[in-house]
N, C-alpha and C positions, 0 to 999 in steps of 0.2 A: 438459442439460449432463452429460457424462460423470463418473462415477463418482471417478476418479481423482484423488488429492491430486493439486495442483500443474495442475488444470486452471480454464482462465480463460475471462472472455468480458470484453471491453472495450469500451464507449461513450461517445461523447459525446451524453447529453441534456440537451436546455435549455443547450448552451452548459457542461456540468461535466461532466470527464471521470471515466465511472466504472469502477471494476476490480471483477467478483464472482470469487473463486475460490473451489475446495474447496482445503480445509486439510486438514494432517497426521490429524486427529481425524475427517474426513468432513462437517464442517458447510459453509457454504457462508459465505464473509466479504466483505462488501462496504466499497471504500476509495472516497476521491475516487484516481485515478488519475495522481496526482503526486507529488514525492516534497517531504519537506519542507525538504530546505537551497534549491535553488534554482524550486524549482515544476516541475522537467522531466519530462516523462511518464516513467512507470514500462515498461508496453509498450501498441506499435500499437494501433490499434482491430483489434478480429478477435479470432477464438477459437485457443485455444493450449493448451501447456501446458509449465509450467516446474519449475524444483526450487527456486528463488527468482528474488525480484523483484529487477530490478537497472535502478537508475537509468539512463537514455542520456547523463546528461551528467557526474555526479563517480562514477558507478558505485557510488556507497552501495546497499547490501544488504541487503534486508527480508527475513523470513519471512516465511510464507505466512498467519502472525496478526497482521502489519504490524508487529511488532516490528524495530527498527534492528538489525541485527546485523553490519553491518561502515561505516565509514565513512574511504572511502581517504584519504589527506592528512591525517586528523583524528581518528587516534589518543590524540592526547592530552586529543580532547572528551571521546570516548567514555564515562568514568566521568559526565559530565554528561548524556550519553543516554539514562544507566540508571535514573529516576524510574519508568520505566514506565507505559502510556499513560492519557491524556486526551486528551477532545476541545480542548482549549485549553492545551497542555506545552508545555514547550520538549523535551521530549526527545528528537525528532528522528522517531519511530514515526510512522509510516502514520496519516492521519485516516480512521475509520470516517464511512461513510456514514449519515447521517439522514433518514430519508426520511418523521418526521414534516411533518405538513401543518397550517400553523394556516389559520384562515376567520374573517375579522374585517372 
């Protein structure tokens, strides 16, 4: 994977679509690759690269740390988007990827 913030790789495994990018910072962040108001893929499967994430269907606008930074029509959510993220919030950010495994 290329070097470059704002560079992606998209898949679907096992049926869950996943998004890893490099961030602003050089780390590498991996989301489920949907967005959270309506579940619509964030982008394509294939490798890319972007300057944000931007939903296909209401065009809400992640950074590249899955944080919500624009959400069109729903301006006046917005102050309710700002808890800032968990795996189970309503605040509307990107869900990270878990990739623990239990055996039981």
């Amino acid at each position: 994977m290329a070097p470059d913030p704002g560079t992606y790789i998209a898949r679907t495994i096992a049926g869950w679509p996943l998004l890893v990018i490099r961030g602003q910072d050089g780390a590498l962040k991996g989301f489920h690759n949907v967005c959270r108001h309506r579940a619509s893929m964030i982008v394509e499967d294939g490798i890319g690269k972007t300057a944000a994430l931007r939903c296909m269907y209401h065009s809400w606008v992640y950074d590249m740390d899955g944080q919500l930074k624009m959400a069109r029509d729903f301006v006046r959510m917005m102050p309710r988007f700002a808890a800032g993220p968990s795996f189970f919030d309503t605040s509307g950010n990107m869900e990270w990827i878990d990739f623990r495994v239990s055996c039981g």
